[in-house]
C-alpha positions as CSV (number, residue, x, y, z in Angstrom):
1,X,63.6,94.9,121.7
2,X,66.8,97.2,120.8
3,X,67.9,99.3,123.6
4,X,69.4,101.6,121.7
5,X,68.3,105.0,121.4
6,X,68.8,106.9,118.3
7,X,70.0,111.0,118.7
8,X,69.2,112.5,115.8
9,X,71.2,116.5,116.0
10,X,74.3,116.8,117.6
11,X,73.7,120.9,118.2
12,X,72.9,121.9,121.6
13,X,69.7,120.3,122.2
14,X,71.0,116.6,120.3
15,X,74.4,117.2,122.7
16,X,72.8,118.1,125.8
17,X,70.3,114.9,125.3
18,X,72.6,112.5,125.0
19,X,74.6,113.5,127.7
20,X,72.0,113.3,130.2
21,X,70.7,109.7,128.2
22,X,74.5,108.8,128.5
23,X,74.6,108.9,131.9
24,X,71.1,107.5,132.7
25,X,73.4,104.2,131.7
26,X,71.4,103.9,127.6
27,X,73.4,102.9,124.8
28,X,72.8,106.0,123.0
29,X,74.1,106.7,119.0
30,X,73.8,110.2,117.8
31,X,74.1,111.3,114.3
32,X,75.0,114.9,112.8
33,X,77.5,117.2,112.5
34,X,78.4,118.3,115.8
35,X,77.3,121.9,116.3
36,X,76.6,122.5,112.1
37,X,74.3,125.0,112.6
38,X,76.3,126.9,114.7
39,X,79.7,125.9,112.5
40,X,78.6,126.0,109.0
41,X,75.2,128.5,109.3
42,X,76.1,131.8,111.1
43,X,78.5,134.7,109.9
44,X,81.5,135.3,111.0
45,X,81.7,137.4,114.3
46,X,78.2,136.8,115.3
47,X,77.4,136.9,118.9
48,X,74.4,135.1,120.6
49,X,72.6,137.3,121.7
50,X,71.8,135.2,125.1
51,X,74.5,136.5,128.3
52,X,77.0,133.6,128.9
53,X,74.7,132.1,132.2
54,X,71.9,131.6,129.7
55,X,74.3,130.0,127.0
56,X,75.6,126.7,128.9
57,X,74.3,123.2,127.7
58,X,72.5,121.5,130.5
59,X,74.3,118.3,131.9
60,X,73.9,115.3,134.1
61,X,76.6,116.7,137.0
62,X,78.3,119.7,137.5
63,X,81.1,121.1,135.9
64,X,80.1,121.6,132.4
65,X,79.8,125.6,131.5
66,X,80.9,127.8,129.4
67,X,82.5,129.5,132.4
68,X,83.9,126.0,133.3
69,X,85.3,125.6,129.7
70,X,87.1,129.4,129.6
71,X,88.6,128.3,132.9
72,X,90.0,125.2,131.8
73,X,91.0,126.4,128.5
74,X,92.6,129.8,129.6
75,X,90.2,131.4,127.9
76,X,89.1,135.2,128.7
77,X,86.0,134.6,131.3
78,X,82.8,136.6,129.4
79,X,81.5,139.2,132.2
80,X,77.5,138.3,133.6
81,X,76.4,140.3,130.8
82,X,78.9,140.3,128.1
83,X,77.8,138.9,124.6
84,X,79.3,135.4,124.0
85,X,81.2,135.1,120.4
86,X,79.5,132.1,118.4
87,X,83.2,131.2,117.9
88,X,83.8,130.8,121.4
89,X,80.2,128.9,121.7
90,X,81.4,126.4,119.6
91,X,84.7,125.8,120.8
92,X,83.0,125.2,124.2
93,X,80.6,123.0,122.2
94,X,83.6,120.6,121.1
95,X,84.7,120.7,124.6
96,X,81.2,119.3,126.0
97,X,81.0,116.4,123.1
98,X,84.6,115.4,124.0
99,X,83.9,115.2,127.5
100,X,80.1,113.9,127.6
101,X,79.3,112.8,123.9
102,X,82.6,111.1,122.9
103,X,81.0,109.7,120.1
104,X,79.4,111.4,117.2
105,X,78.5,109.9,114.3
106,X,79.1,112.6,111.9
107,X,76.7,111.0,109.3
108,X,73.1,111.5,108.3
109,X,70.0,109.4,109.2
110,X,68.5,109.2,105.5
111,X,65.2,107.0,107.3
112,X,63.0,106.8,110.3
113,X,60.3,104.1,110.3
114,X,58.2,101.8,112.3
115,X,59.8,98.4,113.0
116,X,58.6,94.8,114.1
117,X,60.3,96.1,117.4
118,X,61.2,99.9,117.9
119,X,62.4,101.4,114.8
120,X,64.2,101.1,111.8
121,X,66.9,103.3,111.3
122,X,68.5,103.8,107.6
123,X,71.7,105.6,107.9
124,X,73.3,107.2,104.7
125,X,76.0,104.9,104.6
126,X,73.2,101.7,104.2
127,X,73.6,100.7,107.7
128,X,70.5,100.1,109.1
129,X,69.5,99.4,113.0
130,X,67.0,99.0,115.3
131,X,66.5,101.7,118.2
132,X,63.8,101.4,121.1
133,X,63.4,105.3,121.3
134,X,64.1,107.8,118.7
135,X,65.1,112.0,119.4
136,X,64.7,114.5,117.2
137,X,67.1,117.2,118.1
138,X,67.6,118.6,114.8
139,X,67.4,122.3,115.4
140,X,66.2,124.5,113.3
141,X,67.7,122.3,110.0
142,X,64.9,122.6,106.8
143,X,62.7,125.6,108.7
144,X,64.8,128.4,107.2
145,X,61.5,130.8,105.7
146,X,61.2,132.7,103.2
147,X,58.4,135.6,102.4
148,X,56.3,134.4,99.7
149,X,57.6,136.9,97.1
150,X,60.8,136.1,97.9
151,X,60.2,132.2,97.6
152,X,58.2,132.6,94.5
153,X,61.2,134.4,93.0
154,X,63.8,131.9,93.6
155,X,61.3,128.8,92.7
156,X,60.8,130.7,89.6
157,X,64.1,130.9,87.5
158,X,67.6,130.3,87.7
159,X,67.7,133.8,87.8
160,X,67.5,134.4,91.4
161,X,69.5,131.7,92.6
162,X,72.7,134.0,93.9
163,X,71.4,137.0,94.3
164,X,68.6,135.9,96.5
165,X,69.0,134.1,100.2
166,X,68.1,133.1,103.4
167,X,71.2,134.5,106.3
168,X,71.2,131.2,107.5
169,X,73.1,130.5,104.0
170,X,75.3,133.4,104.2
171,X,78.3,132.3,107.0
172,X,81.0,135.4,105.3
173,X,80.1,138.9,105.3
174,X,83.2,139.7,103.5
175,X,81.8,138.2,100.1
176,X,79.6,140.9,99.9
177,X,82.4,144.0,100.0
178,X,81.8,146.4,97.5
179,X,78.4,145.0,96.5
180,X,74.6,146.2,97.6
181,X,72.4,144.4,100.3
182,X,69.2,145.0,101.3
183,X,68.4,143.0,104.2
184,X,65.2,141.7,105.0
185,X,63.5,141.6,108.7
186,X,63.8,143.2,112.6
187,X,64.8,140.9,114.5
188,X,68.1,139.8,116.2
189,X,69.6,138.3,113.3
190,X,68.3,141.3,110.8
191,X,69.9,143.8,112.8
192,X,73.5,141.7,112.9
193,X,73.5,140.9,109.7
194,X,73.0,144.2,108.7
195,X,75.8,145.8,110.9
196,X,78.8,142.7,110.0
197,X,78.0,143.3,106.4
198,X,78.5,147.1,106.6
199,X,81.6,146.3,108.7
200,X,82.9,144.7,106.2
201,X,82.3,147.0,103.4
202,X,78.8,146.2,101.6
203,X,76.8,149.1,101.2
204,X,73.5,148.0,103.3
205,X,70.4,148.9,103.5
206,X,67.1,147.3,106.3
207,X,63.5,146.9,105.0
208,X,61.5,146.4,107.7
209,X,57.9,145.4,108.3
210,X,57.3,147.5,111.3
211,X,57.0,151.0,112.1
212,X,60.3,151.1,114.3
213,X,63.4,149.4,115.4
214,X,63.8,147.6,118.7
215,X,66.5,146.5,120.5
216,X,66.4,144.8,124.5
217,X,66.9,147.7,127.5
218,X,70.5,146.9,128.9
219,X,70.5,144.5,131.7
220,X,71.0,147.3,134.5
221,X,68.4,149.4,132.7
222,X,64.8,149.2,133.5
223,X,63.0,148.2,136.9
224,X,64.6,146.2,139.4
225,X,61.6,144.1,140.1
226,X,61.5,142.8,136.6
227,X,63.3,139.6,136.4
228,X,66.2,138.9,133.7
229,X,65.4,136.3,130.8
230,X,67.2,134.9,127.8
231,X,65.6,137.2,125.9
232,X,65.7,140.5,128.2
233,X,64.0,142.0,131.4
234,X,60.4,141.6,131.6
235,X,57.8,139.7,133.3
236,X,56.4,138.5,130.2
237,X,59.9,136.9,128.7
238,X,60.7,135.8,131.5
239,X,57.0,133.7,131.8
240,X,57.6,133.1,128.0
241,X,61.2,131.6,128.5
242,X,61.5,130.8,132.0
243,X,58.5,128.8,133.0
244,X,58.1,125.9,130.2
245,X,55.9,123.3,131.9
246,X,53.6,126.5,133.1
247,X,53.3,127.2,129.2
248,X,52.8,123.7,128.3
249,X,49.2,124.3,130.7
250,X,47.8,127.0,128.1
251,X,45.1,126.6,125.8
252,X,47.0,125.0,122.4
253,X,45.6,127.9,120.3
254,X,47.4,130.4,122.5
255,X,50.5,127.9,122.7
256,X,50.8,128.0,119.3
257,X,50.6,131.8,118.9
258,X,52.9,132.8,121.6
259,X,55.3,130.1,120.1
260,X,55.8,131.8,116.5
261,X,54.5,135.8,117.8
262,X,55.0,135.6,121.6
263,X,58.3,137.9,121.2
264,X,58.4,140.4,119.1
265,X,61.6,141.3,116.5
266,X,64.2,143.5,117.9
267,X,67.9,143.4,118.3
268,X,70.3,142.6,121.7
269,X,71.2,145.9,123.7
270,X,74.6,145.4,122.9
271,X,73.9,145.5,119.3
272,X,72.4,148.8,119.2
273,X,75.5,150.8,119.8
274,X,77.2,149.1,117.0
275,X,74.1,149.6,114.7
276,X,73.5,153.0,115.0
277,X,76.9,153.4,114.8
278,X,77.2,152.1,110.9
279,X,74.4,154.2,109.5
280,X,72.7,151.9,107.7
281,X,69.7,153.3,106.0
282,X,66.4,151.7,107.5
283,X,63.1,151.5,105.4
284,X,60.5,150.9,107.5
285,X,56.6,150.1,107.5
286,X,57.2,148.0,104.1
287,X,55.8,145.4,102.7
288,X,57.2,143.1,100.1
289,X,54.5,142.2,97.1
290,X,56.8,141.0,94.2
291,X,60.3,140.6,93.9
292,X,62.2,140.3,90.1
293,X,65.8,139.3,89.9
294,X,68.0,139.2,86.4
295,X,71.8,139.2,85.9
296,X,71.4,143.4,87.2
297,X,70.4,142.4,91.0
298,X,66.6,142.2,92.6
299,X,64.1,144.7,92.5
300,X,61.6,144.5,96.0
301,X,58.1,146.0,95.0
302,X,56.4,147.0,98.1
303,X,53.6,148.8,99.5
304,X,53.1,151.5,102.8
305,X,50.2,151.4,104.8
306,X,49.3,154.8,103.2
307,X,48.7,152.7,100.0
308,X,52.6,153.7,98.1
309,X,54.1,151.7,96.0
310,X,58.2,151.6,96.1
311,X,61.0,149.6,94.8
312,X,63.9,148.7,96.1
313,X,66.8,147.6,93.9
314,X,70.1,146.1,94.9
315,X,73.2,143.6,94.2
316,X,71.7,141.1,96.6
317,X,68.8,140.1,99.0
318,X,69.6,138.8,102.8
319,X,66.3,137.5,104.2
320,X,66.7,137.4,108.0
321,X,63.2,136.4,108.2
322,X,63.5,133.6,110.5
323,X,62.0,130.0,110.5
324,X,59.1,128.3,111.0
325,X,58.4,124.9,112.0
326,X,56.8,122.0,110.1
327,X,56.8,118.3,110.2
328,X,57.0,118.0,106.8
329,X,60.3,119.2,106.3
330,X,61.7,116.4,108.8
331,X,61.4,114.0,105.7
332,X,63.8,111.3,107.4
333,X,61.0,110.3,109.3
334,X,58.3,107.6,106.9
335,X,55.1,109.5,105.5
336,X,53.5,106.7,107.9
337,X,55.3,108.1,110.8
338,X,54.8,112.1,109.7
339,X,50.8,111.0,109.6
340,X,50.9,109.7,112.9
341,X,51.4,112.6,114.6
342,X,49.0,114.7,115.9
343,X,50.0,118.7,115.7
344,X,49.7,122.4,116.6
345,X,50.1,124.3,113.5
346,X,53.1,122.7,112.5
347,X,54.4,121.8,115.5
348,X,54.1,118.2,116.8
349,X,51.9,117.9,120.2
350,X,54.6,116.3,122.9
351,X,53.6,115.5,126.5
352,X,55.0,116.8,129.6
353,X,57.9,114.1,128.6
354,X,58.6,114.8,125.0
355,X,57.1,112.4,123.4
356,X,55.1,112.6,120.7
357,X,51.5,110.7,119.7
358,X,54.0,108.3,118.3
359,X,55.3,106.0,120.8
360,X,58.8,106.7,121.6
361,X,59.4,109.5,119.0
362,X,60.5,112.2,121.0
363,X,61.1,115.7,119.8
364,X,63.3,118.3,121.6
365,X,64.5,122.2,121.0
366,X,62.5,124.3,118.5
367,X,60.0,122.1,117.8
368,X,59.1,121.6,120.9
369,X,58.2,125.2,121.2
370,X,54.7,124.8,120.4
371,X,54.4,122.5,124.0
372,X,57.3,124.2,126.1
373,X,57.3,127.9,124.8
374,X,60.0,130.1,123.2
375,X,62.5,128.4,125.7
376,X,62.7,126.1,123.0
377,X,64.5,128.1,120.8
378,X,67.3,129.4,123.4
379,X,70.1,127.3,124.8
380,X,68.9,127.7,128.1
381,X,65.9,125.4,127.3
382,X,68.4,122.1,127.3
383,X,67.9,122.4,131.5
384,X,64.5,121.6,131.1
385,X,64.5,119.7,128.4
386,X,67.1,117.2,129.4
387,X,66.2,115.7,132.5
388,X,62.1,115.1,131.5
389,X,63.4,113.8,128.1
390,X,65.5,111.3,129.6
391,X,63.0,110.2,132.3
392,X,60.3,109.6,129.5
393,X,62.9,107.6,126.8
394,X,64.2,105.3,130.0
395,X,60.5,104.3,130.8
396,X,60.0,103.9,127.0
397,X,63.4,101.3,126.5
398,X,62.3,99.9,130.1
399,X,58.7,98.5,128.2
């Protein structure tokens, strides 16, 4: 058999993995684009909205944070709770690969299948090897979702296409100066979006689902005997973001909900100021039932929970309406392979380990959430992840 193991991701979660694989002494090959999500996917002056403790990849030794980078760089030193730039995130990524993950393939795996020993990888290129373990660390890459008005728009004519998309195809706020946005959601990325794109001079405007706004009490805000989380002060995140193999103990129905609903839209404290600050007119309580789109802009038909009906007509539509997970996306791996695992929604089921129902598939960040919990989807999650994921591909190669 092929002792190779197969990375599939080079974001945080792919990076982080093959670090800790590296130095468990595996001949590891990882494909992607280091950091493209990050790169290639987010606007322009975005901030994560994690503080910079909860924003370092995990590694095998010491030495390796963000603080660690800004100190060997001569980079400013974010304070315990200042918001980290995505710029500066990924120039501490590029630091990390050099260091740990020298070598990144920056091509794509085009096939994933079963093979008389391991798999068979197909690489884009036509290269083609055998690997005793595969890991799937491709982020969030093919969940980007749409609401179904919205998706039956664009599917619908070429008419949409440009004046309809998902933020996590919009990376330049500045394209939109001078034009009309609505944006789409409440959460994190809602609220940013629709603050950089007033800051740089589109005339914005929020539909939201919900009846209100929410952003995360400031980190000195709020009782002292509530712990801190990657996702803000409470008992609950911190149980939802902090305690993976506790979550993995839950019932999978609850899993499963908690995974996709256990926390609820809203905005980073530091966000609010700057949110507020722009004015931008927020429609709230509404409901998207058709959209049309022409050479004009979009018209949103929705409804109110007191039965009105309203439109809403602008240049351009930003859905910031996150993403949600499916196998069926990850159509690198065989049908054969896809069949083979066994799922929660559409999450695949992974022991304590990672793996998944097939033998040496592994799976790791978001759509691991449905086992490990919303720590899946934050770069804090790597410290868990890493070290279990390792342990479980070793004892896999080691057969």
């Amino acid at each position: 058999m092929s002792k190779t193991v197969v990375v599939i991701g080079a974001g945080p979660y792919g990076l982080s993995a093959a670090a800790h694989l590296r130095a468990r002494g595996l001949a590891v090959r990882t494909f992607g684009a280091p950091v493209a999500n990050w790169a290639r996917r987010m606007p322009a002056g975005m901030q994560l909205r994690t503080p910079p403790a909860a924003s370092a990849l995990a590694t095998p030794r010491e030495g390796f944070t963000l603080h660690d980078f800004c100190r060997e760089a001569g980079e400013r030193r974010p304070g315990e709770h200042d918001p980290v730039p995505v710029s500066l995130f990924i120039r501490y990524a590029g630091w990390f690969r050099e260091r740990l993950v020298p070598r990144v393939e920056d091509e794509r795996v085009a096939a994933v299948d079963r093979g008389a020993d391991g798999f068979r990888v197909k690489l884009s290129s036509g290269e083609v090897l055998r690997a005793c373990a595969v890991v799937v660390a491709t982020g969030l890459t093919g969940f980007a979702q749409l609401p179904d008005p919205l998706a039956a728009a664009v599917s619908g004519g070429p008419s949409a296409l440009g004046r309809i998309s998902h933020s996590s195809q919009q990376t330049d706020p500045g394209t939109f100066a001078g034009r009309s946005v609505t944006v789409v959601g409440a959460g994190q990325s809602a609220l940013e979006s629709a603050t950089l794109l007033h800051e740089a001079g589109a005339d914005v405007q929020l539909l939201a689902p919900g009846a209100r706004i929410r952003f995360d009490a400031p980190p000195s805000s709020g009782p002292r005997w509530q712990p801190d989380s990657p996702a803000g002060r409470s008992w609950g995140r911190y149980g939802l973001t902090r305690r993976p193999a506790a979550f993995r103990l839950l019932p999978a129905g609850a899993r499963l909900r908690l995974a996709e609903r256990g926390l609820r839209p809203g905005g980073a404290w530091w966000l609010r100021e700057r949110f507020e600050e722009s004015r931008v007119p927020v429609l709230t309580e509404r409901r998207i039932t058709a959209a049309d789109a022409d050479a004009r802009g979009v018209t949103l038909h929705t409804t109110t929970p007191d039965g009105g009906t309203h439109t809403v007509t602008s240049d351009h539509v930003l859905a910031a309406t996150g993403y949600r997970v499916h196998v069926e996306a990850l159509d690198f791996l065989s049908p054969e392979l896809r069949a083979d695992l066994r799922r929660t929604g559409g999450f695949p089921v992974l022991d304590k380990g990672f793996a998944s129902s097939v033998p040496g598939l592994h799976f790791t960040g978001p759509p691991a959430a449905a086992s490990f919990g919303p720590a899946m989807r934050f770069v804090s999650g790597t410290w868990f992840a890493g070290p279990r994921l390792t342990k479980s591909v070793a004892a896999c190669c080691d057969e």
